[in-house]
N, C-alpha and C positions, 0 to 999 in steps of 0.2 A: 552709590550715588555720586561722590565726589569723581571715580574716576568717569563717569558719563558728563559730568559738570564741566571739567578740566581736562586739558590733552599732555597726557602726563607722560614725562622721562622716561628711561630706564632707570634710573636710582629710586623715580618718586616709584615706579610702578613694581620695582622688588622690596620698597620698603611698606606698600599696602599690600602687596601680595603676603609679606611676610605679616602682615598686622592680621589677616585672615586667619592665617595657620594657626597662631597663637592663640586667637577666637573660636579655633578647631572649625573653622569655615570652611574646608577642604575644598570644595565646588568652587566657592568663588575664587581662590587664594592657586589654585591650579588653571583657573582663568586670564587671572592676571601672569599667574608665572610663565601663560604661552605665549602673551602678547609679547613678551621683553627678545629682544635682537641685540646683534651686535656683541660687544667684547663678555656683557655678561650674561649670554644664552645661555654658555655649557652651567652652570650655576644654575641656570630659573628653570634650566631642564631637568635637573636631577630634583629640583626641588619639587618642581611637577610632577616628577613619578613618584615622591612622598607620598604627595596630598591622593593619587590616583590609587595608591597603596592602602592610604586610609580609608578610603572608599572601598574602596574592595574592587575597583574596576580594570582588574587587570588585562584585560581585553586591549583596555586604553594603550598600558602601559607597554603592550606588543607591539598598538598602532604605532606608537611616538618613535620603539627605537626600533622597528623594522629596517629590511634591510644589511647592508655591510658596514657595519662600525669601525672598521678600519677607516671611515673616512673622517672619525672625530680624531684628536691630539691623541697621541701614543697615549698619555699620562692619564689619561680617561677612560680607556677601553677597558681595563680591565673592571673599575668597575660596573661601566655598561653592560658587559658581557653578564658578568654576575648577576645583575637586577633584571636582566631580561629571562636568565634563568630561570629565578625566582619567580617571574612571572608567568613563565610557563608553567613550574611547579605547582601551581595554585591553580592552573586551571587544568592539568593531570593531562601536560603535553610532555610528558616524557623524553621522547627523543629528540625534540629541539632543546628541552631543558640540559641534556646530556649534552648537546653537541654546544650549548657555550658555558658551561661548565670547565670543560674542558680547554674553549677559545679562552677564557678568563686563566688558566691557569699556564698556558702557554707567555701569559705574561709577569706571571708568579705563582711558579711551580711550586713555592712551598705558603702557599696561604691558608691556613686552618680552617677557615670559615668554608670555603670553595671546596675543600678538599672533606670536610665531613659532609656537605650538604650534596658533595657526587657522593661518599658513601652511604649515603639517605636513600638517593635515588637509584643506587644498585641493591640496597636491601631492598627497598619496594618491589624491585624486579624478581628477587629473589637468587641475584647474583652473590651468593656468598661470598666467593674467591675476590671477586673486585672489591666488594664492599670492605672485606677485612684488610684488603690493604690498602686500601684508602684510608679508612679510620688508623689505622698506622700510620702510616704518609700526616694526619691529621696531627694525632698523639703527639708529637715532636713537639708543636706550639702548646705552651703552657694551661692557654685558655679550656683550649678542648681535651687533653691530656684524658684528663677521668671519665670524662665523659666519652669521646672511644674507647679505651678502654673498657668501658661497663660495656657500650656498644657490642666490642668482639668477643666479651664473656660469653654474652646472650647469645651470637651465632654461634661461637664455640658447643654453648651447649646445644642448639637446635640442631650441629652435626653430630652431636656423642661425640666431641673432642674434651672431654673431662676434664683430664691435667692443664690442658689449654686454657680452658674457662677459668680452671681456678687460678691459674696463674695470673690469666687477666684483672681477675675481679682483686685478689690479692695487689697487684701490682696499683689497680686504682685505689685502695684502701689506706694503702703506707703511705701515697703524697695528697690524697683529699680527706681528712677527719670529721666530714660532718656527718652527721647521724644516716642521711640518707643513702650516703655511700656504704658506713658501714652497714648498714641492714642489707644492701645490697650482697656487699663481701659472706654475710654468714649465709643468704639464702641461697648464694652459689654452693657455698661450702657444704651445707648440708644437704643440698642436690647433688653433688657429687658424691660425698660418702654414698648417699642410698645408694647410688647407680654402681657405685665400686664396689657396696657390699653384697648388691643382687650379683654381680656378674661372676663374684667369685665364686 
């Protein structure tokens, strides 16, 4: 109501957009974040594909940043590339998801997040080979660390690469101690013994 009442700024118009979000008004608060122009677009736009995210309408989120992002500020692209990704991922477009996965890492080759969510999308393909070294590639940043690693255990063992898995799952064990990693570590462990004691 107030913004049909009044002909509001850009500051008044990101700070009711922002008053939505907090209201979890996604609809409306993604309404106002398209009106905003000018110096703080790149902001009400990323902020729009939040609330488009919370909605689930990733569709939108195609619509919004279709196109060649090369034409927004270097300092942006990469996460653009990312979130458009992601929104491909969600609607199981795959090969455009792959191909800014990739634009996105071309502007930082070592990002964890980019770099497990392309190993994601080459397990779903069923791309082992890519996948595990991506989830490597991954592994370096701290965040994701255990979590690839558990990742290449499980292909390891979907190839019968045994020593491999356990290495992996070992390897995630020694630097993450919460329970769910370790039950992890012993269930490898003990999928490997059986498989090494059948084959002997």
């Amino acid at each position: 109501i107030y913004a049909k009442l009044f002909k509001l700024n850009n500051q008044e118009r990101m700070q009711l957009a922002a008053f939505y979000y907090n209201q979890k008004l996604y609809k409306d608060a993604a309404e106002q974040y398209g009106k905003v122009k000018g110096g703080e677009q790149m902001a009400a736009l990323k902020n729009q594909v939040l609330c488009l995210n919370e909605l689930e309408h990733y569709d939108q989120v195609l619509e919004l940043l279709k196109g060649d992002l090369g034409q927004y500020d270097f300092a942006d692209r990469e996460e653009l590339y990312l979130t458009r990704a992601e929104a491909s991922m969600n609607l199981n477009k795959f090969s455009g998801a792959k191909q800014d996965y990739l634009k996105a890492l071309e502007y930082n080759s070592q990002n964890g997040k980019t770099l497990f969510a392309l190993a994601e999308l080459y397990e779903q393909a069923g791309d082992h080979k890519e996948a595990l070294r991506s989830y490597g590639l991954a592994s370096k940043e701290a965040l994701y660390r255990s979590a690839s690693l558990m990742r290449q255990s499980r292909l390891y063992l979907m190839d019968k690469q045994y020593s491999l898995a356990l290495k992996a799952a070992q390897d995630a064990s020694l630097m993450d101690k919460s329970p769910a990693v370790q039950r992890f570590y012993e269930q490898v462990k003990n999928t490997t013994e059986k498989y090494t004691e059948i084959l002997k």
